[in-house]
Structures are given as C-alpha cells and as structure tokens.
N, C-alpha and C positions, 0 to 999 in steps of 0.2 A: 256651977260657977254662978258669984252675983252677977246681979247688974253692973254695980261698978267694978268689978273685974275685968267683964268682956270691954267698956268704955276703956280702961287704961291698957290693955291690950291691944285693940283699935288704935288708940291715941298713939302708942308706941311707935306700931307698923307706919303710920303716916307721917312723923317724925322722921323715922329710917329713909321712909323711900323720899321726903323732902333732903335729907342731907347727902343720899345716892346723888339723887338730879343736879344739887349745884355743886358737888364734886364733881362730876360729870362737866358739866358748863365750865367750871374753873379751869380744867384740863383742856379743852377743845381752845379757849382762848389763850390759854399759854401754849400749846401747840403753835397758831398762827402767829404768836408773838412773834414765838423762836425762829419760825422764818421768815419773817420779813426781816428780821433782825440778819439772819445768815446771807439775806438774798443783797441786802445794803451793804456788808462788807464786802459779798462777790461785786459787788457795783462799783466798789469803794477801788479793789483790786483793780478792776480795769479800766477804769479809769486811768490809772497811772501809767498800763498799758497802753491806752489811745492817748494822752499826753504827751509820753516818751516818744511815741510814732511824730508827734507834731511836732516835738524840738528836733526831730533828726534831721538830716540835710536827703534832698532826691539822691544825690548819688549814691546816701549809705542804705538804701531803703526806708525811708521814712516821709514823712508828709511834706517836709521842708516849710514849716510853717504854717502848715493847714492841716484841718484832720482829716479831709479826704484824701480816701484809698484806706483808712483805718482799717482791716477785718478783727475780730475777736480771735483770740487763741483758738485750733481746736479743742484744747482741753480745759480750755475754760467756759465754752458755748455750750456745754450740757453740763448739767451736775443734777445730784441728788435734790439741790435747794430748785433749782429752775432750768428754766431754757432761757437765753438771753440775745438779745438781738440789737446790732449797732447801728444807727442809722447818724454819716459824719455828714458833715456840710459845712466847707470852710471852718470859721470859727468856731464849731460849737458839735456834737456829737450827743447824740439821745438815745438813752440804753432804753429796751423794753424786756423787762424779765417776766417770763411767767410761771407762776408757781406751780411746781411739780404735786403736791398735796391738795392742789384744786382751790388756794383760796382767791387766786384773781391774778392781778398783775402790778409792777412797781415799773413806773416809769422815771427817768430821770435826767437830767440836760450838763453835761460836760461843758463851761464857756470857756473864752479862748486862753484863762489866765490857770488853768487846769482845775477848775473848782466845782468841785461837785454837788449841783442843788437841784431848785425846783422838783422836789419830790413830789408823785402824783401816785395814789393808792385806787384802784378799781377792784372791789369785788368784798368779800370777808375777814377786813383785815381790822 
C-alpha cells in the first residue's frame, strides 16, 4: 500500500470513531431530556393531587384550605422516572423528585392558587 492509501485510511477510522462519539453524546442528552420531561408531568400530576387535597373540606378528608397533611399517592411516590417527595406548608407544597437514571434532582413549589412553578434543576440535566 502507498503512502496516501494508509493517510486516507487513517483519516477514515478517525472520522468513524469522531461520529461514534457524538452519536453517543447525542443519545446520552436525549435520554436526560426525556426525563426530566416525564419527571415534570409526574410533578404536573400531583400537583393536581395536592390541590384537590386543599380545596377539600376536613370533614371529607382533605386539607380544608391548606395543603397541610398532603401525602403523595403510594403509587405515585415511586415510579420508573423518579422517587418523589412532598414537603406542604400552609399555602404552598414543594415536590422534590429524584431521578431514578442518576441524573440529579427537579425541585418544584405548588402556590396556593394551584400553580405549578419555580422549577429548580440540580445535577445532569
């Protein structure tokens, strides 16, 4: 083989293995997308669950205007996306979900008009 054979041969191989790697990368960050994206709609979910807790009156089980006493469903406290954790206080209720695939945590704050914001991202997201 020439010289410029084995050079375009080389050249090839390092090509391949550069378009392996940010395929590779491309996947890894669309993984993480997808769940943060799934762990926001489970947020989203219960959310509606700790609200409906707070319009309800004490005598039917419910908050009677406050979200304390909220707990999460148990089958909604674990899932495949996360583990999720509700921390009420009067007006307002703060999810902390953690992600089951390791990439961190999504924190989020419930206010008293049922609306769900203040999103907080820790870790690979």
């Amino acid at each position: 083989m020439g010289t410029q054979q084995i050079l375009l041969v080389i050249l090839g191989i390092i090509v391949v293995g550069i378009a392996i790697a940010v395929g590779i990368a491309m996947f890894g960050s669309s993984m993480a997308d997808s769940n943060k994206t799934a762990i926001i709609n489970d947020l989203m979910n219960m959310s509606q669950y700790a609200y409906r807790h707070k319009l309800t009156p004490i005598p039917f089980g419910g908050g009677g205007r406050v979200y304390t006493g909220f707990i999460i469903p148990q089958k909604l406290s674990d899932n495949e996306n996360a583990t999720y954790v509700a921390t009420p206080s009067g007006q307002s209720c703060t999810f902390v979900a953690t992600s089951k695939l390791g990439f961190g945590t999504v924190s989020s704050v419930l206010d008293s008009t049922g609306q769900l914001g203040a999103f907080t991202y820790v870790g690979t997201w």
